[in-house]
Backbone as ProteinMPNN parsed JSONL, in Angstrom:
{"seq_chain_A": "XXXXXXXXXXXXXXXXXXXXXXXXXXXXXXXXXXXXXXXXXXXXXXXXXXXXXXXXXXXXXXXXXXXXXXXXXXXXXXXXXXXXXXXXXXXXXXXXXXXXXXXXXXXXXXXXXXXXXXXXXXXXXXXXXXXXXXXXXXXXXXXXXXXXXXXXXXXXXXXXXXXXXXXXXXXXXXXXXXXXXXXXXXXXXXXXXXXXXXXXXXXXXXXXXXXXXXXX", "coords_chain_A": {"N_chain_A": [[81.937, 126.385, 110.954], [84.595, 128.214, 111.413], [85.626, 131.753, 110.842], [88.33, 132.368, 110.258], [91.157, 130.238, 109.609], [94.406, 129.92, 110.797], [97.239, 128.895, 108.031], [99.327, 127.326, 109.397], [98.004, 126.016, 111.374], [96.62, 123.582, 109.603], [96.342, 121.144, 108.632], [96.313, 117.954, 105.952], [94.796, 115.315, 104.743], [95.002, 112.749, 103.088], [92.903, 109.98, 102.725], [93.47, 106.608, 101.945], [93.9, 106.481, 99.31], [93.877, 104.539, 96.776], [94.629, 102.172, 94.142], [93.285, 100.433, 94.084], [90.768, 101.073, 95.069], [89.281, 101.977, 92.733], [87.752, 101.882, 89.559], [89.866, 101.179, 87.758], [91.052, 98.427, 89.583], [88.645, 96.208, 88.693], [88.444, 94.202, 89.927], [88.63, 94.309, 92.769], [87.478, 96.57, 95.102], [85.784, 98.448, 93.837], [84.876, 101.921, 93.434], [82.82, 103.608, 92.365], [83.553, 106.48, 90.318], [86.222, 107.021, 91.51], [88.906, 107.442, 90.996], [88.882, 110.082, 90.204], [89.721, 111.727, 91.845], [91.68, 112.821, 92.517], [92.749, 115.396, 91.445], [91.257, 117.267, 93.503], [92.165, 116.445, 95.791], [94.971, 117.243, 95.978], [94.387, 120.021, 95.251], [93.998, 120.369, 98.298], [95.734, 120.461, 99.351], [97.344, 122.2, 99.24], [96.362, 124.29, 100.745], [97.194, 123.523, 103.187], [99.942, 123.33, 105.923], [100.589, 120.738, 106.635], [101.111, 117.427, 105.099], [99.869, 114.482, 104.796], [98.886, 110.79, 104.621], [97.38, 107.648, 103.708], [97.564, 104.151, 103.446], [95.857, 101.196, 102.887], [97.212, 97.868, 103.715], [97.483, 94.384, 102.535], [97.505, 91.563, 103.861], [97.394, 88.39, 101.089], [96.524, 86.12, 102.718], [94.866, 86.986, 104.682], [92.092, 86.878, 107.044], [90.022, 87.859, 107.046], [89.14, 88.06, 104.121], [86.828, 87.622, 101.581], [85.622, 84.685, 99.502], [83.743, 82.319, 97.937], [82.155, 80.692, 99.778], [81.995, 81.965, 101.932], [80.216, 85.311, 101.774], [81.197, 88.809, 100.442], [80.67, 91.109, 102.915], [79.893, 89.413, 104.922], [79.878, 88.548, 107.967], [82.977, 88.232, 110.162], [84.419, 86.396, 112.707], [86.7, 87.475, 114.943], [88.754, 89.201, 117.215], [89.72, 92.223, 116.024], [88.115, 92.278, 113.118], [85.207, 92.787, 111.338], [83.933, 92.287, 109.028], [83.652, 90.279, 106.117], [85.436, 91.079, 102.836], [86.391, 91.464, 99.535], [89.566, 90.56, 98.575], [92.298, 92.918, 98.59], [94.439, 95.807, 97.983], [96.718, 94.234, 97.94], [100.013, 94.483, 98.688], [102.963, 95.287, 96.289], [101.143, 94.739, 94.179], [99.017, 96.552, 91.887], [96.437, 97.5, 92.907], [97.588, 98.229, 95.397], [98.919, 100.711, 94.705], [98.748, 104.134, 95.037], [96.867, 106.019, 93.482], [97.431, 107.69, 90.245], [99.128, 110.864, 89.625], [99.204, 111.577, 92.45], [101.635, 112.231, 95.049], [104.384, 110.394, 95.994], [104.428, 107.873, 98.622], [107.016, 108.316, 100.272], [107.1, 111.183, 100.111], [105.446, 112.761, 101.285], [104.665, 113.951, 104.441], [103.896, 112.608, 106.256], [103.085, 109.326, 106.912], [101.009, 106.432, 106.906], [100.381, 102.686, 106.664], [98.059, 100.998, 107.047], [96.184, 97.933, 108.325], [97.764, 95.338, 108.447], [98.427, 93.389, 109.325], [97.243, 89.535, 109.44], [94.971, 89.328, 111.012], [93.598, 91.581, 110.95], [91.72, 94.269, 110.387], [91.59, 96.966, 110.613], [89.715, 100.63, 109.635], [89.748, 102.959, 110.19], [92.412, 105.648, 109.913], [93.647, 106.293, 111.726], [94.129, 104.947, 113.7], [95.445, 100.986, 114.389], [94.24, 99.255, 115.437], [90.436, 98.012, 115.447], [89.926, 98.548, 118.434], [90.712, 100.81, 119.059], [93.002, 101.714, 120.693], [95.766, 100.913, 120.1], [97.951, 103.181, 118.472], [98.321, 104.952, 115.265], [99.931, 106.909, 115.257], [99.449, 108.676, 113.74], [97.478, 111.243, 115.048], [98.882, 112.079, 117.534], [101.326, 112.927, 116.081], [100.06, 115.144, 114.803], [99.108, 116.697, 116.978], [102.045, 117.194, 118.001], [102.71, 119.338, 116.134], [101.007, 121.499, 116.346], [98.673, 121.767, 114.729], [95.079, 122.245, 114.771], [93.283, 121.838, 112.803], [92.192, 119.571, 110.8], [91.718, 118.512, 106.875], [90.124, 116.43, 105.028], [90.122, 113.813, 102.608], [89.459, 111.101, 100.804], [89.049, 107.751, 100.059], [87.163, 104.505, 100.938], [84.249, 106.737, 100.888], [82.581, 106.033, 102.981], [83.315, 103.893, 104.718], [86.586, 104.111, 105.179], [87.334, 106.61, 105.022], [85.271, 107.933, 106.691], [85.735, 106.609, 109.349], [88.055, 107.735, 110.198], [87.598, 110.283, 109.989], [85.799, 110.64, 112.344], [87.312, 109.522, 114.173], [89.306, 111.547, 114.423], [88.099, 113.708, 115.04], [87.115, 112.591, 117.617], [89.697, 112.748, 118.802], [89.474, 115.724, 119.127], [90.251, 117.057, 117.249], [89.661, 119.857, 114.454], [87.593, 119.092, 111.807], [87.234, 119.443, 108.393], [85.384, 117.792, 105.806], [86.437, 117.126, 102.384], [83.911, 116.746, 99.939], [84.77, 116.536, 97.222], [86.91, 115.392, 96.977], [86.384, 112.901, 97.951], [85.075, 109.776, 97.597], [82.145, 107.47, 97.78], [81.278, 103.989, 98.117], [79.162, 103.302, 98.431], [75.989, 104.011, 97.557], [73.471, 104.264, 99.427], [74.83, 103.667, 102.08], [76.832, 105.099, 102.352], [75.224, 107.802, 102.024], [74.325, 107.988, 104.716], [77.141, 107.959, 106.158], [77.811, 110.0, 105.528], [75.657, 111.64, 107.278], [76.213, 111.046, 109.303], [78.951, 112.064, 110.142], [78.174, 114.904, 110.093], [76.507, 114.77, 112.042], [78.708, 114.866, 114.277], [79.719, 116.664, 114.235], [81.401, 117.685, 111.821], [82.568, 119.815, 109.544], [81.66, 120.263, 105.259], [83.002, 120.684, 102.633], [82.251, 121.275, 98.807], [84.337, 121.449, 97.375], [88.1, 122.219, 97.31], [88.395, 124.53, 96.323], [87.007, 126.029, 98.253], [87.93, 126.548, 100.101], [89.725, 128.99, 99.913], [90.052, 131.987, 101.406], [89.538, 131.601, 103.596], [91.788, 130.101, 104.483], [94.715, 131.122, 106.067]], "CA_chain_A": [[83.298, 126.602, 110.453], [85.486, 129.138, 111.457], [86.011, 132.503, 109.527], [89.71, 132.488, 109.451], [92.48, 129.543, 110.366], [95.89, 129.663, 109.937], [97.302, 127.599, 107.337], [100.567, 126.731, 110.262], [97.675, 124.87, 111.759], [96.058, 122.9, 109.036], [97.0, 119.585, 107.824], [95.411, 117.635, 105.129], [95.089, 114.021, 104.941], [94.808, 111.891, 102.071], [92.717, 108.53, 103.354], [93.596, 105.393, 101.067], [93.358, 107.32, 97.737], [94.314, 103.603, 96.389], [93.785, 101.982, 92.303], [92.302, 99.347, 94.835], [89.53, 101.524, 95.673], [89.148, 102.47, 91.711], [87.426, 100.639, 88.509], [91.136, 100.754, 87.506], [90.818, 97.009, 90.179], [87.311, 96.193, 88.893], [88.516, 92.748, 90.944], [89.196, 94.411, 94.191], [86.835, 97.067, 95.892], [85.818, 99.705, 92.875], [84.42, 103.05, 94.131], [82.547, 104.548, 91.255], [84.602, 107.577, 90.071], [87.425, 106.997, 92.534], [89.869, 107.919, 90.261], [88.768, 111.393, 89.83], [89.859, 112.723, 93.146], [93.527, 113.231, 92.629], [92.811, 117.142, 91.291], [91.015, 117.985, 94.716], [93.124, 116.158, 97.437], [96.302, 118.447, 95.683], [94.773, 121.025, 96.12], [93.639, 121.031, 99.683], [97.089, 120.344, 100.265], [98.171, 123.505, 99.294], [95.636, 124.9, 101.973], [97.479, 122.842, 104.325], [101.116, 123.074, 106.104], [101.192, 119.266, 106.119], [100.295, 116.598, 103.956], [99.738, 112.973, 105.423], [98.381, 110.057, 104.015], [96.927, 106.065, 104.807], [97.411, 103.016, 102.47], [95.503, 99.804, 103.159], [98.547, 96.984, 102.924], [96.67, 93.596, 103.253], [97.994, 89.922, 103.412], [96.334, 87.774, 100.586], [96.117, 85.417, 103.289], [93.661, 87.766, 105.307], [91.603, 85.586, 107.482], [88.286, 88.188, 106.727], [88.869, 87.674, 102.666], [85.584, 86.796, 100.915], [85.162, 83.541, 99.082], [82.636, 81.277, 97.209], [81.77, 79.828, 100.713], [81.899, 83.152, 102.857], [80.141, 86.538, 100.676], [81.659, 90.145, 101.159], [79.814, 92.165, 104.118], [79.266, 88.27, 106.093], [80.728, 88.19, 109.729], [83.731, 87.178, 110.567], [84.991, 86.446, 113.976], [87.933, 88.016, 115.874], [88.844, 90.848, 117.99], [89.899, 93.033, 114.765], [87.805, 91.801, 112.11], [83.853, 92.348, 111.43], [82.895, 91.637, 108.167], [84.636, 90.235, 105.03], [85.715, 91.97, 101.975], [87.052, 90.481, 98.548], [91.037, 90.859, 98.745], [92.294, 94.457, 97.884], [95.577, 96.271, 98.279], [97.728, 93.772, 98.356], [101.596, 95.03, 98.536], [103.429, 94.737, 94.992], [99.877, 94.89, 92.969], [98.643, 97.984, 90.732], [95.706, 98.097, 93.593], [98.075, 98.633, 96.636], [99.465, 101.529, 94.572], [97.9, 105.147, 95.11], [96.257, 107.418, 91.896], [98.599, 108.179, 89.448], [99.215, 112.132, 90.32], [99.336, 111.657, 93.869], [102.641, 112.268, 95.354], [105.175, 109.012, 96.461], [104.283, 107.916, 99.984], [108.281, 109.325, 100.801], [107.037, 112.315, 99.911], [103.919, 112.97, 102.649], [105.085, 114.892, 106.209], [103.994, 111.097, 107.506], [102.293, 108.005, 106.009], [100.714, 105.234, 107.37], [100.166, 101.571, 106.188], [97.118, 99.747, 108.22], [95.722, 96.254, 108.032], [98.823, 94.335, 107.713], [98.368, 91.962, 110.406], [96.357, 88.761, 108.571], [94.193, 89.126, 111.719], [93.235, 92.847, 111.769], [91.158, 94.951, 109.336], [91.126, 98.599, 110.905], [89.367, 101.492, 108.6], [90.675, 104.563, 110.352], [94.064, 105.883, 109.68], [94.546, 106.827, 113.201], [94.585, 103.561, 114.987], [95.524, 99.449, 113.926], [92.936, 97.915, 115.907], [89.166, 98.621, 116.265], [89.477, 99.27, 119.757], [91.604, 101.921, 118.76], [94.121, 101.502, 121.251], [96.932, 101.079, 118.983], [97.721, 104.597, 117.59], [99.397, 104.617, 113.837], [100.813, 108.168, 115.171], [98.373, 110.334, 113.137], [96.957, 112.17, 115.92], [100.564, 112.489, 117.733], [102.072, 113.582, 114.875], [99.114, 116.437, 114.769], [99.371, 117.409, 118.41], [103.026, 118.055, 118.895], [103.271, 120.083, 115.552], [100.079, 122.14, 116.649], [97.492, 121.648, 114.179], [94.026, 122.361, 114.761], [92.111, 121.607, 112.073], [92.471, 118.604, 109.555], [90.96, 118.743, 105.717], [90.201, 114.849, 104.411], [89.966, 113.206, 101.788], [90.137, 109.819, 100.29], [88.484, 106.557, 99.348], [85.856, 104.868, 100.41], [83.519, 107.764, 102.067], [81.695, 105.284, 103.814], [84.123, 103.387, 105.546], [87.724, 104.874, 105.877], [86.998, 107.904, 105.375], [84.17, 108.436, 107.811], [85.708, 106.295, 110.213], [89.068, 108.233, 110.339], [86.962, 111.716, 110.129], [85.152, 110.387, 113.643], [88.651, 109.355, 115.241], [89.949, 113.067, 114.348], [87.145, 114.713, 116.112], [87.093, 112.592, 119.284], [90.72, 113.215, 119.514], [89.439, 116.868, 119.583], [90.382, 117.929, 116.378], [88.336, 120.472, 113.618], [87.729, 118.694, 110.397], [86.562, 119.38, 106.941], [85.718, 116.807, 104.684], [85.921, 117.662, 101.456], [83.309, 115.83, 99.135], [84.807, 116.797, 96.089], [88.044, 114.692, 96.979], [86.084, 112.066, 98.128], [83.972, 108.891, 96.888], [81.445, 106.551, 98.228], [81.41, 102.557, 97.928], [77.698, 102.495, 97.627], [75.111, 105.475, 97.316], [73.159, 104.265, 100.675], [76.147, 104.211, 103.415], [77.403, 107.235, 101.858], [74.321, 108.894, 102.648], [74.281, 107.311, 106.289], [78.279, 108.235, 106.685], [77.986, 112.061, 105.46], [75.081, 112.034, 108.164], [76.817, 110.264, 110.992], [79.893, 112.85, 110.432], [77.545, 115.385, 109.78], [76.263, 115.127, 113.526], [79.724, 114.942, 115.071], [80.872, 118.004, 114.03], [82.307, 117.593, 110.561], [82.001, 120.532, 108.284], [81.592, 119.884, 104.863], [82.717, 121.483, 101.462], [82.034, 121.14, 97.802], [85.518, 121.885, 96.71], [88.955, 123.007, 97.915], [88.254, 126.23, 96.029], [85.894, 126.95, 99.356], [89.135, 126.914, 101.483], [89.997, 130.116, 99.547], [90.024, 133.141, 102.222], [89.361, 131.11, 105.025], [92.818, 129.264, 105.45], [95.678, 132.041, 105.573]], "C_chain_A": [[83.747, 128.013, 110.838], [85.855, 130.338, 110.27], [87.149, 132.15, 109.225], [90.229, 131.407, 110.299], [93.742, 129.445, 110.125], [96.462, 128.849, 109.715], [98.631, 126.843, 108.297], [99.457, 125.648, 111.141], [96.812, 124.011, 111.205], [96.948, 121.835, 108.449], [95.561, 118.92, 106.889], [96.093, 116.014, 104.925], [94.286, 113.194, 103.95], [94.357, 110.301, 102.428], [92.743, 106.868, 102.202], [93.247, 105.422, 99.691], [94.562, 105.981, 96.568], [93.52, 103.173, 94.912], [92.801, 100.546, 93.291], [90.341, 99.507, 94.846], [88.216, 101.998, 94.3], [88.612, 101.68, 90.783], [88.95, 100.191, 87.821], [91.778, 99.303, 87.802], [89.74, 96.591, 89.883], [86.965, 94.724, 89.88], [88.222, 92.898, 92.239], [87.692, 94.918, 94.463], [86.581, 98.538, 95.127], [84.688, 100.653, 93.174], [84.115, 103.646, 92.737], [83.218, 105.977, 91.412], [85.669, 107.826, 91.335], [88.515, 107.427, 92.007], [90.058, 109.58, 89.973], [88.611, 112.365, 91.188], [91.014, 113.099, 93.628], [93.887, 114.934, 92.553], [92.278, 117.607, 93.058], [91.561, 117.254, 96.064], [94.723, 117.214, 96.637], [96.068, 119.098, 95.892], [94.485, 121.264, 96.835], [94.505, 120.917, 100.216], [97.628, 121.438, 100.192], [97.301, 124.678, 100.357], [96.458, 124.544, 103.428], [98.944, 122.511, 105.145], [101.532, 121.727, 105.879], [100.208, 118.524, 105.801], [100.484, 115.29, 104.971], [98.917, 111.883, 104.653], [98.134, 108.162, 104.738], [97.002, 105.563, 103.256], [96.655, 102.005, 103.352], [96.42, 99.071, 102.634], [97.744, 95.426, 103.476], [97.295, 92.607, 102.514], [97.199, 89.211, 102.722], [96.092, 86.707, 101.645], [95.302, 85.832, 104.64], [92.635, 86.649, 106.266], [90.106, 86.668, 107.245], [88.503, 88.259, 105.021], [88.158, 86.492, 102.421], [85.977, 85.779, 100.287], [83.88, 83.37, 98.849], [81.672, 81.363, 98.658], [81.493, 81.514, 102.066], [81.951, 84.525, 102.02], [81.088, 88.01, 101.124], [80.563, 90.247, 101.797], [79.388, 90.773, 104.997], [79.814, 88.653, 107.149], [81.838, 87.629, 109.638], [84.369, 86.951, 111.962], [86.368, 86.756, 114.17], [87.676, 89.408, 116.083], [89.036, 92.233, 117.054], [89.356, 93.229, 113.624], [86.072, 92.379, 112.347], [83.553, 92.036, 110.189], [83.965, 91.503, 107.243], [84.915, 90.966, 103.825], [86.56, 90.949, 100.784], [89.101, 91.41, 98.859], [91.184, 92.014, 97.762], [93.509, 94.669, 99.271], [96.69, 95.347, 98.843], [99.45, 94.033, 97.881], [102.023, 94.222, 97.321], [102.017, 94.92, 94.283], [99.723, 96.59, 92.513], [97.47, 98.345, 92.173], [96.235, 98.782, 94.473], [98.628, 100.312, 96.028], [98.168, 102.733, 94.759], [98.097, 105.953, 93.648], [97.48, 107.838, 91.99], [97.963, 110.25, 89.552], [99.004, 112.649, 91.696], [101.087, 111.839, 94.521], [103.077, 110.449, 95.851], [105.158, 109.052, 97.554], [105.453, 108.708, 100.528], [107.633, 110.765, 100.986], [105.631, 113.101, 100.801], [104.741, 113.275, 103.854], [104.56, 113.545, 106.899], [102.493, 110.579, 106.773], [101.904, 106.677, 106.868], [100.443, 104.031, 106.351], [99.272, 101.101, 107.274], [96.73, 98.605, 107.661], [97.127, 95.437, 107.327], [99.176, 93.014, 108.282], [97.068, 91.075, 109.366], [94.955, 88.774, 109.397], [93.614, 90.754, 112.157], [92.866, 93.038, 110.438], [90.25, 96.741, 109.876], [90.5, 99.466, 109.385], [90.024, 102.598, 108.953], [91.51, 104.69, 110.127], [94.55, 105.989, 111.117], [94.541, 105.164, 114.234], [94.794, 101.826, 114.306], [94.368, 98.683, 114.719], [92.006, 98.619, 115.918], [88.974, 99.04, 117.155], [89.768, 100.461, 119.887], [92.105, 102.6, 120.155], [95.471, 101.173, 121.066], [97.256, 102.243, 118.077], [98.632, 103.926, 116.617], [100.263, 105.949, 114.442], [100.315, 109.621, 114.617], [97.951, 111.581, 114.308], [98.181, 112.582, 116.568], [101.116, 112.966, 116.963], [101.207, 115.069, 114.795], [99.303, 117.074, 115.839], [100.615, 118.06, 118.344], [103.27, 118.998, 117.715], [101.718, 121.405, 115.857], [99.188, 122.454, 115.93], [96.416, 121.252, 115.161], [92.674, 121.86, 113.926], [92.997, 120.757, 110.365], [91.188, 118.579, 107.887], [90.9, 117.167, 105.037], [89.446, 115.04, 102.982], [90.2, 111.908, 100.77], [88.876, 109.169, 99.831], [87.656, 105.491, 100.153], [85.19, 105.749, 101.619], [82.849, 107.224, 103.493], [82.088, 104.242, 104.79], [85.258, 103.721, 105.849], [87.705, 105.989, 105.999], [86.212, 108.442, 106.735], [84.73, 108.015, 109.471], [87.508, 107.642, 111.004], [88.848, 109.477, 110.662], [86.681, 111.25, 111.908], [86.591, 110.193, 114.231], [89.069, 110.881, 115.506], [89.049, 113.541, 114.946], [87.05, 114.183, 117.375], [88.562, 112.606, 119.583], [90.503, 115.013, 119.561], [89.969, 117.803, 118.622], [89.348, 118.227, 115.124], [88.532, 119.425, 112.371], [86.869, 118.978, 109.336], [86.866, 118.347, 106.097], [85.429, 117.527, 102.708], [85.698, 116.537, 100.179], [84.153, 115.464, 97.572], [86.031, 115.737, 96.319], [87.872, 113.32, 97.685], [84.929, 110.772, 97.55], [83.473, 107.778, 97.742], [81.488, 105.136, 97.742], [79.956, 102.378, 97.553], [76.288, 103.756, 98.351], [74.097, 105.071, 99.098], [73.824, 104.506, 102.138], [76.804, 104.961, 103.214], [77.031, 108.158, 102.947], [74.568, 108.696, 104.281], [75.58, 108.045, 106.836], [78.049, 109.606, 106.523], [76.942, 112.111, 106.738], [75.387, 112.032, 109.462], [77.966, 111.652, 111.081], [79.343, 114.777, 110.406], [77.035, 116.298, 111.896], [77.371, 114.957, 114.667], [80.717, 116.031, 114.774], [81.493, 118.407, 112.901], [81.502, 119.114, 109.958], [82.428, 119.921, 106.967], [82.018, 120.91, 103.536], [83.15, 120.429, 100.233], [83.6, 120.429, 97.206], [86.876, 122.538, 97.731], [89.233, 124.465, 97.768], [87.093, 127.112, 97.278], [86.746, 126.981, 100.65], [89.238, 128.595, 101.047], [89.551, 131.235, 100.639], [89.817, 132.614, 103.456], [90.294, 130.612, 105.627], [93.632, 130.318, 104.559], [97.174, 131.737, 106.432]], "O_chain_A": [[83.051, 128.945, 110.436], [86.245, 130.075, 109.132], [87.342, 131.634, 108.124], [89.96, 131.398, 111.5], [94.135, 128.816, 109.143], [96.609, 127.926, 110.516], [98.951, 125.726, 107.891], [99.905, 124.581, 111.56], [96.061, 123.472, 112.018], [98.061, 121.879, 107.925], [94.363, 119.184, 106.996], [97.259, 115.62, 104.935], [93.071, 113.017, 104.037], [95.222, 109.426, 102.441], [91.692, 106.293, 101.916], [92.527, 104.651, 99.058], [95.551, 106.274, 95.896], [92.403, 103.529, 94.535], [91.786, 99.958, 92.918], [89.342, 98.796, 94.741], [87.017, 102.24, 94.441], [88.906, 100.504, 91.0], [89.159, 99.045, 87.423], [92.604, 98.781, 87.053], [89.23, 96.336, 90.974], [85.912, 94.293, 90.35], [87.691, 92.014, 92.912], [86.74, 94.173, 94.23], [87.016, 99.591, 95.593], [83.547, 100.191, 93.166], [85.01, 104.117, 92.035], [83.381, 106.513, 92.508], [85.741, 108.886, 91.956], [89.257, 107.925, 92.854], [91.088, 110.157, 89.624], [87.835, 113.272, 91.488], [91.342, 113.548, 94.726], [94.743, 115.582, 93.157], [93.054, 118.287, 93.729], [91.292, 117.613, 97.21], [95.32, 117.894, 97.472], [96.778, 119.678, 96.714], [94.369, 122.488, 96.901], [94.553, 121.125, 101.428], [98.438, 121.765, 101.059], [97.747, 125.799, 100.604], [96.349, 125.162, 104.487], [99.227, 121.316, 105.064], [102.499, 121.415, 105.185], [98.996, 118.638, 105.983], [101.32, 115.311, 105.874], [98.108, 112.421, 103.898], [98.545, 107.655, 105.782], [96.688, 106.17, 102.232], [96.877, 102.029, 104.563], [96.723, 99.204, 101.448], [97.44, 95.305, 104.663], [97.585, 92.525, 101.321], [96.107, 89.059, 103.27], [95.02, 86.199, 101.317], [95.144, 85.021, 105.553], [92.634, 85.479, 105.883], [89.045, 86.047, 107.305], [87.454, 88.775, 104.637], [88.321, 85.293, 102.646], [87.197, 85.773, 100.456], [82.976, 84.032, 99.357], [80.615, 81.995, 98.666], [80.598, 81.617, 102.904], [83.004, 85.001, 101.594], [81.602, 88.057, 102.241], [79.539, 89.653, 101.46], [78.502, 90.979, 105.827], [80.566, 89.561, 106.795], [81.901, 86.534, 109.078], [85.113, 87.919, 112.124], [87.19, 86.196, 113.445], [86.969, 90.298, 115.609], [88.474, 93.265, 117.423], [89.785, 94.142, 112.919], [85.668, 92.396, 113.51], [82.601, 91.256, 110.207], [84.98, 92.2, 107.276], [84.218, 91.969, 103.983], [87.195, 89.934, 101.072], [89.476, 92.522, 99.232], [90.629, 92.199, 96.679], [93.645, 94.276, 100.429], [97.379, 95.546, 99.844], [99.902, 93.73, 96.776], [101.747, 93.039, 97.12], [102.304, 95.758, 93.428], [100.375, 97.552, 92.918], [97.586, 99.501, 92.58], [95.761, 99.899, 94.681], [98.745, 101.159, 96.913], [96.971, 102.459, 94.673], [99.082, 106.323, 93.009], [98.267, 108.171, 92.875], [96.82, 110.705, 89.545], [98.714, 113.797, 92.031], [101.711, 110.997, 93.876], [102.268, 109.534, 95.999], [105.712, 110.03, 98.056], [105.182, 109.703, 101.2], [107.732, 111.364, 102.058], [105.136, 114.174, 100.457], [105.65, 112.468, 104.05], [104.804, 113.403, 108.097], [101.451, 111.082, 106.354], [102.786, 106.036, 107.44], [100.277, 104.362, 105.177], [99.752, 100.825, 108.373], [96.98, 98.349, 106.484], [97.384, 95.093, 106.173], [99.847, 92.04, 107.939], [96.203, 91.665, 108.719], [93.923, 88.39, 108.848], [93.287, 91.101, 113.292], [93.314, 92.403, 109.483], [89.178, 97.316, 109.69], [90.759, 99.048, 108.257], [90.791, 103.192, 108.195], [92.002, 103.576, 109.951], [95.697, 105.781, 111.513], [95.019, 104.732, 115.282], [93.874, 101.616, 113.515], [93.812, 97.622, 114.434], [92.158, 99.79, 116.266], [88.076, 99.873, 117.273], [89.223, 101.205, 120.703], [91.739, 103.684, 120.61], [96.254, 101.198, 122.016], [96.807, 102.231, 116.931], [99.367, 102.949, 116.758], [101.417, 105.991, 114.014], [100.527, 110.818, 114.807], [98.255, 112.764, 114.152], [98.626, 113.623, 116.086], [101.668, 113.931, 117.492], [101.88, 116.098, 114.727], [99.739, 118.214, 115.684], [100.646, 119.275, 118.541], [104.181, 119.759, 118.041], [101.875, 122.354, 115.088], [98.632, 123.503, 116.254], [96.504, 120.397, 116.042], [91.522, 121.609, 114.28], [93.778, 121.086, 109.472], [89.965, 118.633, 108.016], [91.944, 116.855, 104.464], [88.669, 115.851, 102.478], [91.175, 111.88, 100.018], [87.897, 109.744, 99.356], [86.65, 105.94, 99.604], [85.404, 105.635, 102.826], [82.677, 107.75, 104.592], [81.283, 103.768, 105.591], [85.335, 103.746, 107.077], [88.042, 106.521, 107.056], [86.631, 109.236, 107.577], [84.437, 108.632, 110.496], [87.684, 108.091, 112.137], [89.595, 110.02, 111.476], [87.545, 111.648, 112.69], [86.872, 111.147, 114.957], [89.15, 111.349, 116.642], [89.618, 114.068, 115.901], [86.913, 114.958, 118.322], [88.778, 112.46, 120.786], [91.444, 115.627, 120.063], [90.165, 118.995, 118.855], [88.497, 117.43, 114.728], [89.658, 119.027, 112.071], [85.679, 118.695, 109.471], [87.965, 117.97, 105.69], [84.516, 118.138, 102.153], [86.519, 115.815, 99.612], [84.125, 114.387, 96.978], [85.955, 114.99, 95.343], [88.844, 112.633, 98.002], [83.878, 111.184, 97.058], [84.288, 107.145, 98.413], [81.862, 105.163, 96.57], [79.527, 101.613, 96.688], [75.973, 104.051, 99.504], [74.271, 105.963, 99.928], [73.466, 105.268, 103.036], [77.45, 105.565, 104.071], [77.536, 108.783, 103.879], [75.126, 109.617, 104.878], [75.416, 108.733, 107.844], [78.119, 110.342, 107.506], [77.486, 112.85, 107.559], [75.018, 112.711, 110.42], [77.862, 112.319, 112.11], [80.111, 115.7, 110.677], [77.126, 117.353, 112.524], [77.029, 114.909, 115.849], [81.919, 116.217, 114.964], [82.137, 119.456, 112.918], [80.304, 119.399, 109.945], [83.367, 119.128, 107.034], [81.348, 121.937, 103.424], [83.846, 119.415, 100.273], [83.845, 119.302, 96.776], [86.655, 123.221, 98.731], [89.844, 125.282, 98.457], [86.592, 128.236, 97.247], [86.438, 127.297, 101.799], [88.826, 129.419, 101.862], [88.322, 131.301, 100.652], [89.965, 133.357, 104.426], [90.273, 130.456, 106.848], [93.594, 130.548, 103.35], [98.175, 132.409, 106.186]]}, "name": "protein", "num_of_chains": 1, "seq": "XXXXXXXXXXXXXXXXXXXXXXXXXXXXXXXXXXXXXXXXXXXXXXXXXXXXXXXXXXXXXXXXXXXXXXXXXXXXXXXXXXXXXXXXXXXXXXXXXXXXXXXXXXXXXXXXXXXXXXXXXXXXXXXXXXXXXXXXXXXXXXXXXXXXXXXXXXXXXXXXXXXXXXXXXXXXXXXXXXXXXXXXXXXXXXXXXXXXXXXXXXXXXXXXXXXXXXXX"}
């Protein structure tokens, strides 16, 4: 990490900080203490000229939504799809909405919505398909305003998060994740994801109180 960066080129990016992701859905896709990461994504925003953010918006008619007959984490076939998941964030529900003390998507320097096709189930924020050849704009949006270095945080660590951290570094940008504003889906691929981002460059802090003197 860098001693000093200036805060004209930091952005901070809020990854699917959804009640989906929260026991608040204990139906959907509940991220032990997911709820308690609304205090430290605020304030790494105030570290950060711009704020950005990702919702998951997903058709209940999903063609990778679990069932009786097909478990979460099975296979499912297509070009967009690998494994199933019980239905979560669907538009109009309490899940699709993001943690109460989060700002109103309007209100984010630029917002994405992914997975809205019934036939796609991206994790990153920065691209709609797996191949990730479909940009959402995230990284464009970073380039032409001249950020350098992005600060994450969201929901789950182990899949959007991590995967969205890895997009941001092979487009060539710095990132800090910061744990404290983030939560895991399940204490093993946690560990696995902090390691994977771990060896691609990610730095890592506690807290947004460890931006303090370093972003001016």
């Amino acid at each position: 990490m860098p001693k000093h960066i200036a805060k004209t080129q930091v952005a901070s990016l809020d990854v699917d900080a959804q009640n989906c992701f929260t026991p608040v859905c204990p139906d959907e896709l509940p991220v032990p203490g997911g709820t308690e990461i609304v205090l430290e994504l605020n304030l790494q925003a105030r570290y950060a000229r711009y704020r950005l953010g990702s919702k998951d918006s997903h058709s209940p008619k999903a063609m990778w939504v679990a069932d009786d007959t097909h478990p979460q984490l099975s296979p499912v076939e297509g070009r967009n799809v690998d494994v199933r998941w019980k239905l979560h964030a669907v538009p109009g529900t309490l899940g699709f909405d993001l943690l109460d003390g989060l700002p109103a998507p309007v209100d984010y320097d630029f917002f994405v919505w992914k997975g809205v096709e019934p036939d796609m189930h991206p994790y990153g924020a920065c691209y709609h398909d797996l191949a990730e050849r479909l940009s959402t704009g995230v990284i464009e949006f970073l380039r032409t305003r001249g950020v350098t270095t992005v600060i994450v945080g969201g929901l789950p660590t182990d899949y959007c998060v991590k995967n969205t951290v890895l997009q941001l570094r092979r487009a060539g940008l710095a990132v800090i994740l910061n744990s404290g504003a983030s939560r895991g889906l399940d204490p093993r691929t946690e560990a696995e994801a902090l390691e994977t981002m771990r060896r691609a460059g990610v730095s890592t802090i506690q807290s947004a109180h460890e931006l303090e003197g370093l972003v001016k």
